[in-house]
C-alpha positions as CSV (number, residue, x, y, z in Angstrom):
1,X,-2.5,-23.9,-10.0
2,X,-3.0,-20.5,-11.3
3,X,0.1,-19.0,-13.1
4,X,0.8,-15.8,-15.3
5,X,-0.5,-18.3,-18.5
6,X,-3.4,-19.0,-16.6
7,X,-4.8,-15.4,-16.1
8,X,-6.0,-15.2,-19.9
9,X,-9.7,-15.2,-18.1
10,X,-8.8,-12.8,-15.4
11,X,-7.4,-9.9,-18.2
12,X,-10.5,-10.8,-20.4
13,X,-12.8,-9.9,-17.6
14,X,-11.1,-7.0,-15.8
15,X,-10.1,-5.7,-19.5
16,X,-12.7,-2.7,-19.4
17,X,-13.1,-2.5,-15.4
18,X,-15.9,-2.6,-13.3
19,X,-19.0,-1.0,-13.1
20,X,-21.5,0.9,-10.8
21,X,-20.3,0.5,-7.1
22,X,-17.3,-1.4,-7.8
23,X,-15.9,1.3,-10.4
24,X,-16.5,4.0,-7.9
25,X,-14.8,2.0,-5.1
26,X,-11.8,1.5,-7.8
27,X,-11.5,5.4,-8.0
28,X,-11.4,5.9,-4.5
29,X,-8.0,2.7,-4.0
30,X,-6.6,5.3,-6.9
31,X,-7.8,8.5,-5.6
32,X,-6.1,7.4,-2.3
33,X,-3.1,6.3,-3.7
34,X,-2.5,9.9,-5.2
35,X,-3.3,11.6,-2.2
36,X,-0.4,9.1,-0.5
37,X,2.0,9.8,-3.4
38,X,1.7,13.2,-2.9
39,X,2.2,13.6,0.6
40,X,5.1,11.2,0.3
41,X,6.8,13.9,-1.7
42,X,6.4,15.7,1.4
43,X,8.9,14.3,2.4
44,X,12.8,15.2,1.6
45,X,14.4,12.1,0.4
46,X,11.7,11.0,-2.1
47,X,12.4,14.3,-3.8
48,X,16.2,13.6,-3.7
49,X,15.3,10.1,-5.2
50,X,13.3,12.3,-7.6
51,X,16.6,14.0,-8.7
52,X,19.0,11.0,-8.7
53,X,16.4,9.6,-10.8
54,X,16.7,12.3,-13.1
55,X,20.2,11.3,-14.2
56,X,19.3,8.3,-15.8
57,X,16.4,9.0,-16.7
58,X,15.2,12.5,-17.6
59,X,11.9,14.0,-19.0
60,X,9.1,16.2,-19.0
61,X,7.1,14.9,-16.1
62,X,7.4,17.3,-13.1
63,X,6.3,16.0,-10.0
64,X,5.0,18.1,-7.0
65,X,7.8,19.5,-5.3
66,X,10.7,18.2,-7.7
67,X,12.6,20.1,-9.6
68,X,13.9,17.7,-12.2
69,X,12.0,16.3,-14.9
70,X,11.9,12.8,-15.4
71,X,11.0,10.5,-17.8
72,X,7.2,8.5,-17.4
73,X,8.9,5.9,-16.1
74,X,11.1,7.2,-13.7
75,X,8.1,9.5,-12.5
76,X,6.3,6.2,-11.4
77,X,9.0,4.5,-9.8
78,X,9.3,8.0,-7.7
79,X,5.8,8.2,-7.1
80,X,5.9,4.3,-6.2
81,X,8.4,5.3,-3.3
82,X,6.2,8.1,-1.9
83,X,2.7,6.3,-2.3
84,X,4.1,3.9,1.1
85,X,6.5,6.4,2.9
86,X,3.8,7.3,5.3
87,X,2.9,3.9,5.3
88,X,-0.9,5.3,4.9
89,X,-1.9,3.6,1.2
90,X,-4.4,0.6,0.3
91,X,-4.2,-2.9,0.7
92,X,-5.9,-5.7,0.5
93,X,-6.0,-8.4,3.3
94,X,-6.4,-12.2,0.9
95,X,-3.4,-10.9,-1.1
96,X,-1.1,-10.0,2.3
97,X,0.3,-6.8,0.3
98,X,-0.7,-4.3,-1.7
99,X,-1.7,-4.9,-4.8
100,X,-2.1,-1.1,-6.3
101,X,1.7,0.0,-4.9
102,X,2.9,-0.7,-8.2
103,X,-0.1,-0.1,-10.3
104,X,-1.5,3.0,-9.3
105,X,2.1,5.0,-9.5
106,X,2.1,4.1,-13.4
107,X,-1.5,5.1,-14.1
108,X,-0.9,8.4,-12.1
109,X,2.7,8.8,-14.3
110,X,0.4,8.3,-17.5
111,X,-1.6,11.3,-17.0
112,X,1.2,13.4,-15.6
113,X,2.7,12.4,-19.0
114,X,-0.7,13.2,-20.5
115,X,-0.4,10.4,-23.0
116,X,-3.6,8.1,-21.4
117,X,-7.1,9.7,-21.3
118,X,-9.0,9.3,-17.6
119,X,-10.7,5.8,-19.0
120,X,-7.4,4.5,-20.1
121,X,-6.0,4.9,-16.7
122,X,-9.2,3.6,-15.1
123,X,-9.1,0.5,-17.0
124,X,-5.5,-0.4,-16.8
125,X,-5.5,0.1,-12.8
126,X,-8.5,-2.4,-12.2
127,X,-7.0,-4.8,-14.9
128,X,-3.5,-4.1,-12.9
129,X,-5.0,-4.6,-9.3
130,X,-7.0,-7.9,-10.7
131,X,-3.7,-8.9,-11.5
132,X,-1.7,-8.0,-8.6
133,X,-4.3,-9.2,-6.2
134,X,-4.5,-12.8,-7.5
135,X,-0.7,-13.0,-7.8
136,X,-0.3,-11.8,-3.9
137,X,-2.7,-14.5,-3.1
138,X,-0.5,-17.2,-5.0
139,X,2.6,-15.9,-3.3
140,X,3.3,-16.4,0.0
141,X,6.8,-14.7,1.2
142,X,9.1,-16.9,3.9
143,X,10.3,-15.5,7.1
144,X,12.5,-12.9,6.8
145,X,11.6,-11.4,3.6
146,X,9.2,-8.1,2.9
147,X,6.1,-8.7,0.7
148,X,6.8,-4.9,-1.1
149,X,7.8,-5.0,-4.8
150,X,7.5,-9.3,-5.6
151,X,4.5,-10.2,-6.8
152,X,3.6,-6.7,-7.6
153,X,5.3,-6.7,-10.5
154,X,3.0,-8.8,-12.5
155,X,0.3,-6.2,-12.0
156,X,2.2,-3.7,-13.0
157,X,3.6,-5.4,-16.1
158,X,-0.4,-5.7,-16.9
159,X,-1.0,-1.9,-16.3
160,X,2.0,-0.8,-18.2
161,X,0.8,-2.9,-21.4
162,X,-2.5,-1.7,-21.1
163,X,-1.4,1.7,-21.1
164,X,0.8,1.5,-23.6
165,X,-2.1,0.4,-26.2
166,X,-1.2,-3.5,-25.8
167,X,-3.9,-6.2,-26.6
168,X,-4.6,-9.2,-23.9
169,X,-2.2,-11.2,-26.0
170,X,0.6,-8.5,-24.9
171,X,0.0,-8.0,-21.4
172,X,-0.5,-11.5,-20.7
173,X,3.6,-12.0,-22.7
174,X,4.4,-9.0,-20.5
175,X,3.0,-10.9,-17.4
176,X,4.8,-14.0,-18.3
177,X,7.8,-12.0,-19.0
178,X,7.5,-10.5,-15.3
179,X,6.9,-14.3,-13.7
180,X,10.3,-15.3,-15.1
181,X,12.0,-12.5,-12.9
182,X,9.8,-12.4,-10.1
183,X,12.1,-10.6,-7.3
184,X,11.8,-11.2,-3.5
185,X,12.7,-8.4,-0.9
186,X,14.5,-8.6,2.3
187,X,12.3,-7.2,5.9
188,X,15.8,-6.4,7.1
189,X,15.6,-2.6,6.2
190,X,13.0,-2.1,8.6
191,X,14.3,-4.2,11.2
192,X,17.3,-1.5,11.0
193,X,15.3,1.4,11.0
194,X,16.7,2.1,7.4
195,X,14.2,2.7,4.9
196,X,15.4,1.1,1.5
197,X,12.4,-0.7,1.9
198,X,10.6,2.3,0.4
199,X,12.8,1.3,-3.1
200,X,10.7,-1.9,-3.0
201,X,7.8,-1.0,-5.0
202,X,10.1,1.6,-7.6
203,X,11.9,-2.0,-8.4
204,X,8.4,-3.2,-9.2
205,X,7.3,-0.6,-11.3
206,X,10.8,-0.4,-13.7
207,X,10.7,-4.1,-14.2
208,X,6.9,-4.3,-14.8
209,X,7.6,-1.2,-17.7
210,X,10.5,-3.0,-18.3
211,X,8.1,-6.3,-19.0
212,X,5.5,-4.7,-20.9
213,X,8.2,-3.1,-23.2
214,X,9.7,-6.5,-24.0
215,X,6.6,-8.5,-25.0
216,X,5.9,-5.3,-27.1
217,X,8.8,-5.8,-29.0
218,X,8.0,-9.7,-29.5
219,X,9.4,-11.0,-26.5
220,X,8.0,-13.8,-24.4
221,X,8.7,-16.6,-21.7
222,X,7.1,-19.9,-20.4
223,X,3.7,-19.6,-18.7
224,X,5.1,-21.8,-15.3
225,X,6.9,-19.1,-14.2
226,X,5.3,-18.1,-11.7
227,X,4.9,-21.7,-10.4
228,X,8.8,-22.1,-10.8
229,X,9.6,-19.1,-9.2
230,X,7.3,-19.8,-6.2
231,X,8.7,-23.5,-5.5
232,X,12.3,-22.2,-6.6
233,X,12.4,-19.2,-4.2
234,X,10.0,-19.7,-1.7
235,X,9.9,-23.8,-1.7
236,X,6.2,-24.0,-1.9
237,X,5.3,-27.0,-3.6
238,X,1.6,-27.3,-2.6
239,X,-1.1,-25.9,-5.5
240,X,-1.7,-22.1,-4.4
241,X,-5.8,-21.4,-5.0
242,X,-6.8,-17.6,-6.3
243,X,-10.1,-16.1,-6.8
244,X,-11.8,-16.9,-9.9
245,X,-12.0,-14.6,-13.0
246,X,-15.1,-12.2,-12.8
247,X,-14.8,-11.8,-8.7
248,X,-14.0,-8.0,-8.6
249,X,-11.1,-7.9,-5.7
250,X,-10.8,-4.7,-5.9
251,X,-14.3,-4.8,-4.0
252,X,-12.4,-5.9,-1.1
253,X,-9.9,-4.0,-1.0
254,X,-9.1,-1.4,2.0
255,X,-8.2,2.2,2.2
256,X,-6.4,2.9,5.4
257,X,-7.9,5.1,7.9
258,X,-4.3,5.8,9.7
259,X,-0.8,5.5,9.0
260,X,1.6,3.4,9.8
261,X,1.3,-0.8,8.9
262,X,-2.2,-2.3,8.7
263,X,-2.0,-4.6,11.1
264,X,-0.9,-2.3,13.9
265,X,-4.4,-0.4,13.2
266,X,-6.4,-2.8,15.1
267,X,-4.0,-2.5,18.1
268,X,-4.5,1.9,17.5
269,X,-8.0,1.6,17.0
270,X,-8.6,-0.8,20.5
271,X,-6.4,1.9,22.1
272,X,-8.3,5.2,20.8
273,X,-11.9,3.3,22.2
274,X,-9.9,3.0,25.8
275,X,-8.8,6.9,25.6
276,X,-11.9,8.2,26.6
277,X,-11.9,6.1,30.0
278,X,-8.1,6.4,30.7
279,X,-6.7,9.8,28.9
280,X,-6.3,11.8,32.2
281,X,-4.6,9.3,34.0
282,X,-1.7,7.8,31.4
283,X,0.7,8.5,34.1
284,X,-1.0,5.8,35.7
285,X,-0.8,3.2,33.4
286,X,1.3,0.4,35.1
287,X,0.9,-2.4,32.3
288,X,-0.8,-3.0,28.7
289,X,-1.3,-6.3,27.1
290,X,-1.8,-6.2,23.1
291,X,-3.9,-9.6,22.1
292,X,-3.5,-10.1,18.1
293,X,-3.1,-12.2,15.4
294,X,0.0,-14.0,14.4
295,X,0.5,-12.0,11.4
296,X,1.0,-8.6,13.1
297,X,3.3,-10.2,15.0
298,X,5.3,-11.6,12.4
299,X,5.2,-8.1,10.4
300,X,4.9,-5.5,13.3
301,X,6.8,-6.4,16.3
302,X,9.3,-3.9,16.3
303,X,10.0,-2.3,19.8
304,X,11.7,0.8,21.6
305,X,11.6,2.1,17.2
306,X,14.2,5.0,17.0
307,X,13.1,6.0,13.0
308,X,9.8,6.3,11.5
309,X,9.9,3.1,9.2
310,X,10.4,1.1,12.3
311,X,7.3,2.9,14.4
312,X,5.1,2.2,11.6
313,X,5.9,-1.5,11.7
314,X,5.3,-1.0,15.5
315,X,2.4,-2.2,17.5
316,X,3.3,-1.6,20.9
317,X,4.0,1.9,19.3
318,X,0.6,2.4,17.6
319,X,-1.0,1.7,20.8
320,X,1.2,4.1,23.1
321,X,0.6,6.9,20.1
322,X,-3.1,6.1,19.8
323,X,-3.2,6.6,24.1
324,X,-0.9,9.9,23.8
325,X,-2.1,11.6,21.0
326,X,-5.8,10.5,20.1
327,X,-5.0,9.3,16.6
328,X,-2.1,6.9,14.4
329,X,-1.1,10.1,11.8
330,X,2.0,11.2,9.9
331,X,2.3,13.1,13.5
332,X,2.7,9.8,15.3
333,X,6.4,8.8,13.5
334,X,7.8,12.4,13.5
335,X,11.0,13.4,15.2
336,X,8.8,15.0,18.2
337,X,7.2,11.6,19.1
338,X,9.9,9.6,18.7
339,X,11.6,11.5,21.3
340,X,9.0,12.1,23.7
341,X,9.5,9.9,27.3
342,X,5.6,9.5,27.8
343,X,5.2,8.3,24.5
344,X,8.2,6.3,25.3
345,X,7.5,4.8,28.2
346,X,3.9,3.3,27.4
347,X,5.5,2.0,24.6
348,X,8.2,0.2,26.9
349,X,4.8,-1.0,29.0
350,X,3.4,-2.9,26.4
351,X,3.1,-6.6,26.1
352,X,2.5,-8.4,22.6
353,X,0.9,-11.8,22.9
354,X,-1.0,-13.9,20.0
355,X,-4.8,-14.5,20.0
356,X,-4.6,-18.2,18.8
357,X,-8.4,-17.8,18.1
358,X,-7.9,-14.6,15.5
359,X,-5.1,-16.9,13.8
360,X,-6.8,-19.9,13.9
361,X,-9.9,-18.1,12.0
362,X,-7.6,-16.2,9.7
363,X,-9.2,-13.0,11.2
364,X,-7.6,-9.9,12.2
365,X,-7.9,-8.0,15.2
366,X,-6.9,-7.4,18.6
367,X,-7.6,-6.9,22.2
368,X,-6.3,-4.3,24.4
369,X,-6.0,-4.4,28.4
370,X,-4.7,-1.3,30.9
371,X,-3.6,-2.1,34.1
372,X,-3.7,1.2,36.3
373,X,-1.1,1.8,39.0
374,X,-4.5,0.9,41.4
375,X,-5.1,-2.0,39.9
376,X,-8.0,-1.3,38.1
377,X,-8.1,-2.5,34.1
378,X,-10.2,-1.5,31.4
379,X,-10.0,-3.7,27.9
380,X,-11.0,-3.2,24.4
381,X,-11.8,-5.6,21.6
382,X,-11.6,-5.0,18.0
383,X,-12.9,-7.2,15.3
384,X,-13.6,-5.4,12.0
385,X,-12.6,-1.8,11.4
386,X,-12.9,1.3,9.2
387,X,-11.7,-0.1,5.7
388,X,-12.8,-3.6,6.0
389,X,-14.8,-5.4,3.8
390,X,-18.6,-3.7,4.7
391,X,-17.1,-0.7,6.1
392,X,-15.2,0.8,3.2
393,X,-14.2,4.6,3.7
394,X,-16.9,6.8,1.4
395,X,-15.8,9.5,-0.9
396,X,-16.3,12.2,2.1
397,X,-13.7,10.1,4.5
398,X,-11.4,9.8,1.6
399,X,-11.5,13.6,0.2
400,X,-10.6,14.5,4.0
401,X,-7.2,12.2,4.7
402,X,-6.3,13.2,1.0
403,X,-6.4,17.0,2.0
404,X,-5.4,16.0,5.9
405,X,-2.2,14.4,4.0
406,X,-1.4,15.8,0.6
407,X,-3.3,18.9,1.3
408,X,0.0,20.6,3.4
409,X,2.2,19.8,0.2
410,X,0.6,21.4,-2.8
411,X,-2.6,22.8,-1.4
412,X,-6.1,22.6,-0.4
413,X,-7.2,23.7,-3.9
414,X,-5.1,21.8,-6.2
415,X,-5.4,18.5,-4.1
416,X,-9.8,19.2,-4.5
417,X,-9.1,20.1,-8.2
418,X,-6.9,16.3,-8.5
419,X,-9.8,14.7,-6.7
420,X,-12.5,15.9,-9.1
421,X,-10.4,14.6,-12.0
422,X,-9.4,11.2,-10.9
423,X,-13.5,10.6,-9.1
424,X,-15.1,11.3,-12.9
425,X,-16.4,8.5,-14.7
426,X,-15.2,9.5,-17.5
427,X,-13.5,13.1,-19.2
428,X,-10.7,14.7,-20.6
429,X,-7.1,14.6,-18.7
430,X,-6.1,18.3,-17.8
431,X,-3.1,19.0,-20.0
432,X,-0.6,20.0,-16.6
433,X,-2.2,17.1,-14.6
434,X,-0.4,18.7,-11.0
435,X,-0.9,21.8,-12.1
436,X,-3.4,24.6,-10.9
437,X,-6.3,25.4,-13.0
């Protein structure tokens, strides 16, 4: 059983990040992640969380949009809020989460803070991911609970010591620290359309700071803890299996090509390859039937969604959006779609059923089939998709949904100038990091 004590191979291997592709794949997961944090800030109440923060903890980072300075920390656990508000950032399908939502939001804070040089930040977010990944393959929430800010917090107790200078004998005490007080989150947030779920992954980053600070200062806890934890919260008693030291996860991992929950993608992406055959006659659509794994269903059920959290966690609404509007964007959960009656009623028309086969095969994916008033259907498969492993989004595809997203909150310019600084190998860290040149 691997456990925080265990992963003494895992930080010696990921200590100085990967190389060649893999490298370049790991700037793009934290390129992305920017590009989500910003347009999160977008958004009003991350900026108001920006300012609360600021109370308790105040500093000289200045984050787009936000008047108050906060402290590095607090700057990440803002940023960590914003990174999922569109519900748009990475993830990584053998780990069931998200392993840079914690991560990413402290290297970003670092070179806001300008206290880490490019390579430092590099290094602690693959060492972070590694991490985080391995963790959200050991951990395996219950029904009822969210995956957002548990298991994250290990990588980010990782990250944080790396930043802060720490040797593999820290971060692994700071890991162990974080095992000890492993949280769990509740889905019921989302279920209510509320979206303190978006708090999840702030939690996460404070206690993973919190962590790294601790075994810093000397602290340090068993190495079970993370076995303890998993049998004491989520009653798993079975040995939990995780990939090996020196397998680069981060390889795998996928950058979203839409908004809204990754399992509801496969669902828009079988609706946008009917559009073409059915666009001028959605009046006409009499019944849709949504095929997919038993994992969407778990996590993305929701129906008739009246907020946005709850239409990104919606597959009968990423398929009536996908059919209306010829895409699954930020436009998709606004006010205006939520409230439109032929978005509305497609929704309404759509039937969710389980492919046993996908679930049997732990594969993801999903089948589509209209039903015209006539009688006539048309279907659509979808196996692997944009951001799967082999079909990665390049450096062109990611540049675009950075400026598509973040682009209308601080500019074409500045969001090309961020780019170029987080895509370098290696160079120095402008001293206003969101500032223009």
């Amino acid at each position: 059983m691997k456990d925080a004590g265990d992963f003494d191979d895992v930080i010696a291997s990921a200590w100085d990040g990967p190389a060649g592709a893999v490298a370049q794949s790991a700037r793009l997961l934290l390129l992305d992640g920017l590009g989500c944090m910003i347009a999160g800030l977008g958004h009003a109440t991350p900026r108001r969380f920006a300012e609360a923060l600021a109370i308790a903890m105040p500093g000289p980072v200045h984050l787009p949009g936000c008047d108050a300075g906060l402290s590095e920390a607090g700057a990440a656990a803002v940023l960590a809020s914003a990174m999922c508000w569109d519900e748009a950032n990475e993830g990584l399908a053998r780990a069931h989460g998200r392993p840079g939502l914690a991560v990413a939001p402290l290297c970003i804070a670092a070179l806001a803070a300008g206290r880490v040089s490019l390579r430092a930040a590099h290094h602690a977010f693959a060492l972070g991911y590694e991490i985080a990944a391995r963790a959200g393959e050991i951990w395996r929430i219950r029904p009822g609970m969210h995956v957002d800010g548990s298991w994250h917090s290990l990588g980010a107790a990782a990250a944080a010591a790396r930043l802060a200078g720490g040797d593999a004998a820290e971060v692994a005490r700071a890991m162990r620290l974080a095992a000890c007080q492993i949280p769990f989150a509740l889905y019921a947030p989302i279920a209510a359309g509320l979206d303190g779920r978006n708090s999840y992954p702030a939690h996460a980053v404070l206690l993973g700071a919190m962590a790294a600070a601790a075994a810093r200062a000397g602290m340090d806890a068993p190495a079970n803890g993370l076995v303890e934890a998993r049998r004491i919260a989520l009653l798993h008693e079975a040995p939990a299996v995780c990939a090996p030291a020196g397998e680069w996860l981060i390889a795998e991992a996928y950058i979203k090509p839409f908004a809204g929950v990754r399992h509801a993608h496969y669902a828009a992406a079988a609706a946008l390859a009917l559009r073409a055959e059915i666009a001028g006659r959605l009046s006409d659509v009499a019944a849709l039937r949504l095929e997919t794994y038993a994992e969407a269903l778990r996590y993305a059920a929701n129906r008739a969604p009246m907020r946005a959290i709850q239409a990104q966690f919606s597959l009968s609404w990423a398929v009536a959006a996908a059919l209306m509007q010829g895409d699954l964007g930020p436009a998709a959960y606004a006010d205006a779609a939520l409230a439109d009656p032929a978005l509305r009623r497609l929704e309404a028309l759509v039937e969710l059923s389980e492919d046993t086969a996908l679930t049997k095969a732990e594969q993801r994916g999903a089948r589509l089939i209209v039903t015209l008033g006539d009688g006539e259907t048309h279907h659509a498969s979808i196996g692997a998709m944009a951001g799967d492993p082999g079909q990665a989004l390049n450096a062109e595809a990611v540049l675009a949904k950075c400026q598509r997203f973040a682009g209308p909150v601080i500019g074409e310019a500045p969001m090309a100038r961020l780019a170029a600084v987080i895509l370098a190998a290696d160079g120095a860290t402008p001293r206003d990091f969101f500032g223009a040149t």
